[in-house]
Each structure stands twice: as C-alpha cells, then as structure tokens.
N, C-alpha and C positions, 0 to 999 in steps of 0.2 A: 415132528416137523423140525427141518435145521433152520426154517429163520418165520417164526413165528406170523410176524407181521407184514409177511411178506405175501404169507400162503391163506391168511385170513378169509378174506372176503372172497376168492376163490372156491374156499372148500364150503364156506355157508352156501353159496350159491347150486354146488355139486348137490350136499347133502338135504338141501331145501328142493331140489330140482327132483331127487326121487325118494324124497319123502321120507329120510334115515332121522331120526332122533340125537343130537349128537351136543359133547358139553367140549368145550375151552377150557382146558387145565392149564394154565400158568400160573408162575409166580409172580407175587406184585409187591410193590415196596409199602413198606408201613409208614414210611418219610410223611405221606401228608394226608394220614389217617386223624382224625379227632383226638385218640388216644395219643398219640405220640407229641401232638400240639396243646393235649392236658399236660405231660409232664415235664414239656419245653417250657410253658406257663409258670408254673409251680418251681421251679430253677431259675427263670428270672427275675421272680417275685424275691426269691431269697437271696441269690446273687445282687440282683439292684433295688433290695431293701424297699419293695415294695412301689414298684412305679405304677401310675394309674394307668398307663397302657397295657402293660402285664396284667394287672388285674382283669379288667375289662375282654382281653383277651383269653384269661382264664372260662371266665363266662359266657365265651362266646362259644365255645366247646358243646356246650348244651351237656355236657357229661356232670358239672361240677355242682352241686347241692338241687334240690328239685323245686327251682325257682320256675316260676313260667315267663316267658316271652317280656309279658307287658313288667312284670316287678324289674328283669333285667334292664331292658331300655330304660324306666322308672328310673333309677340307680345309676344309671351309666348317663343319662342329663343331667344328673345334683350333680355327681363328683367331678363332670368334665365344665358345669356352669359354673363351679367353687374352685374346679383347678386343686381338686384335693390328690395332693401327692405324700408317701409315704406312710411308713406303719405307723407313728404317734398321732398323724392328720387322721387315720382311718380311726384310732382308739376312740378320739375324743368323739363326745357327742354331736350329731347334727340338732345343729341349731336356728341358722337363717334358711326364712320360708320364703323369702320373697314377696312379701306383701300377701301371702299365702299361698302363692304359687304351687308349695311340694308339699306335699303329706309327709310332715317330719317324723310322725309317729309310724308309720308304714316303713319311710325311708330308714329310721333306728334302727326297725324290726331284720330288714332286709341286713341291713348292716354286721348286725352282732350273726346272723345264719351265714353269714360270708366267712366273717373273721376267727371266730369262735374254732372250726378245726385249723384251721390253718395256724392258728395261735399257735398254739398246741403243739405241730407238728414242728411248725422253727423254735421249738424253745428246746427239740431235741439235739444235746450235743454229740459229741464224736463219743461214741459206745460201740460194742462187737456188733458183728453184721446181723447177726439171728435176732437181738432185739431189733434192731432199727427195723428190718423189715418185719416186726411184728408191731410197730408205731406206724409202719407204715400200712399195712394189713386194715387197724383202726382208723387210721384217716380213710381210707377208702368210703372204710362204712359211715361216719360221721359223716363223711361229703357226699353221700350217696349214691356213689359213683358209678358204683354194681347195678343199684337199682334203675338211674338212669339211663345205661348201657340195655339193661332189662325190656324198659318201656321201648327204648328208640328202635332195638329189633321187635319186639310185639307189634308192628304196625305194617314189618316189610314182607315181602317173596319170601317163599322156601329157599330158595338161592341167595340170597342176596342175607337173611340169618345165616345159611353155613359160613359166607364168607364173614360175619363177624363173630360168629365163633372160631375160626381158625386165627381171627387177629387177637382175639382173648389168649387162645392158645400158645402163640407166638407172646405175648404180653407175658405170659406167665414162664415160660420157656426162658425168659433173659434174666426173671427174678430170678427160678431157679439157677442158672449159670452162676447168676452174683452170688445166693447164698452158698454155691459145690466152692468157689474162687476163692473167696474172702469167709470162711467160716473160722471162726475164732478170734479175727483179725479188726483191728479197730478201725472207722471209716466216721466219717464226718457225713450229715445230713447234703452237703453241697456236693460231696463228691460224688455219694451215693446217687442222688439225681441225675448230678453230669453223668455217668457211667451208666446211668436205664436208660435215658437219652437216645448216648448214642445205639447203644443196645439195638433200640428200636427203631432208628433212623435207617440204621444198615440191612434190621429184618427184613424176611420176604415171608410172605404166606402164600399157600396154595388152598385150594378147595377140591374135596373132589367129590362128584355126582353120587344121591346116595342111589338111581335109579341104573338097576342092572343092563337094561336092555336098550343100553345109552351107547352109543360111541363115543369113545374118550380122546378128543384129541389132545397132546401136549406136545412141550419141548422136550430135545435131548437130555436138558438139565436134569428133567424128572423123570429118569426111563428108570426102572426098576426089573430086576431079574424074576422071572414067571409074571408079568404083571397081567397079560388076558390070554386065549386058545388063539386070536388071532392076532398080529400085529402086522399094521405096513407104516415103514418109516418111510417116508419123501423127503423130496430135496438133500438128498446128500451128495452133495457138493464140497467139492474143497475150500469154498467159502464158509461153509457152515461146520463140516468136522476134517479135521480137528478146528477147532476155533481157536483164532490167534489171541491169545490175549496183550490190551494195550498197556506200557508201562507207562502213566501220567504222572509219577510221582518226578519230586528236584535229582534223586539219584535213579541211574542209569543201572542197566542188569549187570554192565560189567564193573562197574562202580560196589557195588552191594556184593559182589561176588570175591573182590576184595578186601572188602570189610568185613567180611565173613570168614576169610582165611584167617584175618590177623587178629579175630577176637578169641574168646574160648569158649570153649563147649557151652550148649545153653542159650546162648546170646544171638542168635541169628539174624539177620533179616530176608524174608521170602522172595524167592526171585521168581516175576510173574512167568516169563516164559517155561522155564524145568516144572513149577507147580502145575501149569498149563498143560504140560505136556502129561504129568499122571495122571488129570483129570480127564484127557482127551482116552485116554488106555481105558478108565474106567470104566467112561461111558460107552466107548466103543464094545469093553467083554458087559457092561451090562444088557447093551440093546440085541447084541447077536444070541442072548441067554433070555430075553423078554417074552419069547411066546412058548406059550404049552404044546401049541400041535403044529402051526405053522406061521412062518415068518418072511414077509415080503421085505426086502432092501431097493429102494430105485432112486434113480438120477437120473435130471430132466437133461438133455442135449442143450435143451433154449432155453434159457431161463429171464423174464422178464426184459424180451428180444433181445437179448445176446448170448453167446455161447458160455456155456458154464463145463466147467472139466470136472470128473466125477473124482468121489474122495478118494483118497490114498487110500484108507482103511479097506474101503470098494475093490480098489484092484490087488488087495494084499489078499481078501475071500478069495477070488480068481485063481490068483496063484497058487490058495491050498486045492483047488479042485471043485469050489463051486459053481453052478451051471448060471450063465448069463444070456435072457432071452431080451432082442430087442421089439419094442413097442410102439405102435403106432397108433395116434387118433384115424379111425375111416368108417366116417359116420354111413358110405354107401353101403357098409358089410354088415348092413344090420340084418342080427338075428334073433332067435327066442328069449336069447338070453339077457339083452336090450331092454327086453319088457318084463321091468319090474314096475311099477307101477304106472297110476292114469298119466301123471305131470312127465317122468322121464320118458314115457313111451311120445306124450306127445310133443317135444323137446326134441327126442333123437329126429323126429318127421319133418320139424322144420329146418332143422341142423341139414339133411338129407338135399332137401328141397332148397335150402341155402347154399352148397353144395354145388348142387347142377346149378344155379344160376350165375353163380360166381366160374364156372368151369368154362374154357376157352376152345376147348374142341369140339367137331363136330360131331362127334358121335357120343357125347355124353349128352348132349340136349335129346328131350324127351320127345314121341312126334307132335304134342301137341305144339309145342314152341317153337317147332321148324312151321306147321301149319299157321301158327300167328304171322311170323317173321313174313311169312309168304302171301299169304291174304293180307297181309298190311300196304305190302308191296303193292300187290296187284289192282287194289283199290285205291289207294294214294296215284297210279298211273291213271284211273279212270274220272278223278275227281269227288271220291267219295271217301268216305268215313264211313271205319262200325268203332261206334263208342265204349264198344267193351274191350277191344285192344289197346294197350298202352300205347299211347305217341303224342309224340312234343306238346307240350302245352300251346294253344292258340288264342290269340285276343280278340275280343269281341264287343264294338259299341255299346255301351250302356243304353235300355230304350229309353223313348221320349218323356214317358210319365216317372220313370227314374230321376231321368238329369231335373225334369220339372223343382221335384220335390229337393230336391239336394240343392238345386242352383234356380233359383227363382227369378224369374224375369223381372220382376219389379223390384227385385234388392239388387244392390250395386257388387259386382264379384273381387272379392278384397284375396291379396298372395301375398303372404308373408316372406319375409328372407329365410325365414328357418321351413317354411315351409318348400322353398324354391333349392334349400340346399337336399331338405329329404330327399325330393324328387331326383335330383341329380346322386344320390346316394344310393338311393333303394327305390326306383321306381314301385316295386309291389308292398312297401311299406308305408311310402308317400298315400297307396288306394285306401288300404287299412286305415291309416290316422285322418286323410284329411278330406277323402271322397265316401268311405261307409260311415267315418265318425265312430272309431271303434278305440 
C-alpha cells in the first residue's frame, strides 16, 4: 500500500466482502508503549532525585515489581496524603497512621519491595558498558519486570502476544546497539538511560501473521525482495513513491550541505532529501523483485475524488517495455469469475441492481420498471393506487379513537414554544416526539 491509512477501511471492507483472511502489517512507534514509559520513569527518578510523581508513575506501568492494583493505589494515598518527596523521605520509615487510617506495617512492606532494587541500581556509578548492562540485566529481575511483562501477555490474543514480543524484540535490539556502540567505553547510569530512552522512543516494531494462508497487507516501508508468489501493490501515486521526505529540523538542506563541505571527513550531517532519494531507489528495486511468480503494480486515476498522476517509478517500467492495461469497475459485466463466494456474489447483485437504478437512459431500465413507471402513470390518471409501487409519500388523518386517546376531550390541550418551533422545523419530527410520544 502507498498511504496506509488511507486504503484501510477500504480493503477490510473488500476483503470482508468475499470472505479473504487477511493481516495489517505496519510499523508502530514504541513512544507510548508501557516499556518505554518504564524506562522514562526510571531516568527521571534518577535525574530529579526521586520526585513522587516519578515514582507513582513508575508504578503505574504495571511492569515494575508484582505489586497488585489495591497495594499500589494503597501506597500512592500515604505518599501523596504525607507529600513524601525524595530518596531520604522514601528511606526513612513510615510512621504517622492517621489516627489509624493506613496500614503502616503493609505500607513499610510495600515500601522497602519498591525501593530495595532501585537502591541498588542508582548506587551504580560511571563503569564500562558490559557491566552496566549486566546491573542492569539484575534490576530487571529483582523488579520483576520479565515476569510482569510475562503475566500481562498470558492473558491476551494470539495477535496482540506477537505484537509484544516484537516490542521485547525491539527492547532488546537497542540494548544490543548500546553494548556493539559503547563496548569498552565508560558510561554513567544517567546517560545509559537517557540513551535506551531515546532508543526506544524513535523504534518502530512490526508483527507479522504467523498464519500462511493469510493475506499480508503492508506498507512500501516493509516490502522485502521474494517476499510471497503473489504480490499487488496499490496506490502508487506520485504522492506515495517516491515519498518526499519533510525537513523540520532549525537548519535547512542547503544549510547542512554547507556545513558539510567545510567539515571533514566523518563529521556529516544527513540531508533528508538525497537520503530520501536512495531510499525511494530501494524500495522501488525491492518491490519490482517482491514476487516469485507474479507481480501486479496499479495506480488509481481517482483517488479520494480527485485526480492522482501515477508514480514516476510507473512510467519509468513503461519506458523499459513493460505492458500497461487500463481497468475499469463494471459491476454490469458480471461473470463466473465474480463468484467467489456467498457474501461477494451477493454484493456484486446489489451493486448490479444499484447500477441500473442510478442509470439515466432508457434502455438500461429493466422491462419491469418501465411497466412500474407506466402502470403508475396510468393509475394515478384514474384515481387509483397499487401500494406496491413506489410513489410520494401521502398524509392521512389520524382516526377518531387515535386523536381520542392522544388528546382527550376533558384535558385541556397545552403547545409548548419548543414544541411550536419543532413543528415549524421538522413537521415529521414534531409527529414523532409530540403526537406518538416516542
């Protein structure tokens, strides 16, 4: 697909419509996954020395030690009723119950299963990267973190587990980076955080179906070379490939393309459009290399009622000598091939039949709706009706034992202003609310 979100609810509709099996493969940001809000948590715990919103929000992770529900809210009313801020407030013991308000001996308990790895962890200083991330290995399991992670998928879909093992994957994937980056090299516990951080703020994870006789739809981003026997890319549009990428940063491409002259080797900074551009190459030699036996390429004329001009990439195949057939929806040309199953067979029929209704000439009407149109006619001249033919709506007095019951002769008949405005609004809404009482 060239714009994901665009062709969504479209193709569920298609593939729902005859019955096809089919999975959504994109990539998603890890920004505002649980895990990445653990070790935002855990960085501003140590950064601002322990602030009781940090903590609290540590815990709200549901990842961080395997407290349940009621001990965390428990916990998070002492320390926000006492206004307990910072690590020597947390060391010391709780003491005031409030007239015996708080289970201080629960509250202790919960206390020291909070503090106790986290101690531990900020008391690591600036060491090589392969220890740290082996204190850091240890806090995991001391905070339970794994195991938590554990329970909260035990509970979900088969789908919705892949997707948080590929965020584990990704999780692990930025550790790895940090330790290939910085091996040997000395790192401070603050930096190492900030740096998983943002790691994981920038990741993207994908999922993919572990069921074969699934249709895989994704983006451009993820097209991989042999990926199935069949592929059809859609929407490619000049809007979609190449993709422009946008420059948001304070300097400019030709700005950074300057600065790049006058530095030296090594030093660079990336300029979105030229990186853009070999990514656009890539993806274009990987998708023309993505099927085994055959490969459909198409671009719609219309695209979300306006004219869309098909990719460059498109008419560059053309000009090596590949063959372009154009295509049209014509739900009248239906044939065997139509019916695949019960739902798209019965779909194409009304589509057909929607079709002629909507059609303006006269020889696409069918003879029965010439025969309506005409016996409507001819009866309407005689003063008659058949009620099975469609025609205008007609109004007709309410009977006497109706109005009786709705409007009673011995009660006095009361019109409201908001009543008096319905009516001048929606006469057949005014019958609804204020003559059936509905």
């Amino acid at each position: 697909l060239g714009d994901v979100a665009s062709y969504q609810l479209s193709l569920k509709t298609i593939f729902d419509q005859y019955q096809i099996p089919f999975y959504l493969g994109r990539s998603e940001s890890m920004a505002h996954h649980p895990l990445t809000q653990f070790v935002e948590s855990i960085l501003a715990l140590k950064r601002y020395r322990f602030r009781q919103e940090d903590l609290i929000n540590l815990l709200r992770t549901g990842l961080y030690t395997d407290l349940s529900q009621s001990d965390i809210d428990a916990f998070e009313q002492y320390i926000r009723y006492l206004g307990i801020n910072g690590l020597p407030a947390f060391q010391q013991t709780f003491t005031k119950s409030h007239h015996g308000k708080f289970d201080l001996v629960r509250l202790n308990t919960l206390r020291l299963r909070i503090l106790a790895p986290l101690e531990t962890l900020f008391a690591s200083r600036k060491q090589k990267a392969e220890n740290l991330l082996q204190k850091w290995k240890v806090f995991l399991k001391e905070g339970a973190v794994t195991k938590q992670l554990q329970d909260l998928t035990a509970t979900m879909e088969t789908l919705e587990q892949e997707r948080q093992a590929e965020v584990w994957k990704a999780f692990c994937h930025v550790l790895e980076q940090f330790a290939t980056v910085f091996a040997g090299s000395q790192v401070s516990l603050e930096d190492f955080l900030a740096l998983l951080h943002s790691g994981m703020s920038l990741s993207q994870y994908s999922t993919i179906p572990a069921t074969v006789d699934t249709v895989l739809v994704q983006s451009y981003d993820l097209i991989a070379p042999l990926t199935a026997d069949f592929v059809y890319a859609i929407g490619l549009t000049q809007d979609n490939l190449p993709k422009i990428a946008q420059n948001t940063s304070i300097l400019t491409d030709e700005e950074r393309q300057s600065l790049n002259q006058a530095t030296e080797e090594g030093a660079q900074l990336l300029i979105a459009s030229s990186e853009n551009l070999k990514k656009n190459r890539y993806t274009m030699l990987s998708l023309v290399n993505s099927a085994r036996k055959q490969l459909v390429l198409s671009a719609p004329s219309l695209f979300n009622e306006s004219e869309s001009k098909e990719s460059a990439y498109l008419q560059e195949l053309v000009h090596f000598g590949f063959s372009r057939k154009e295509k049209r929806m014509n739900h009248k040309g239906l044939s065997k091939e139509n019916i695949g199953s019960y739902h798209s067979l019965l779909s194409s029929l009304v589509a057909y039949h929607q079709q002629g209704e909507m059609s303006e000439t006269e020889q696409d009407l069918t003879f029965v709706k010439v025969l309506a149109r005409v016996m409507g006619k001819k009866l309407e001249q005689q003063g008659l009706e058949n009620p099975a033919l469609p025609t205008s709506p007609s109004s007709k007095p309410l009977a006497k034992d109706t109005l009786q019951a709705l409007y009673p002769a011995e009660q006095e008949f009361y019109l409201s202003t908001s009543g008096l405005t319905e009516f001048y609004r929606n006469e057949y809404s005014y019958f609804l609310r204020y003559v059936l009482g509905l």
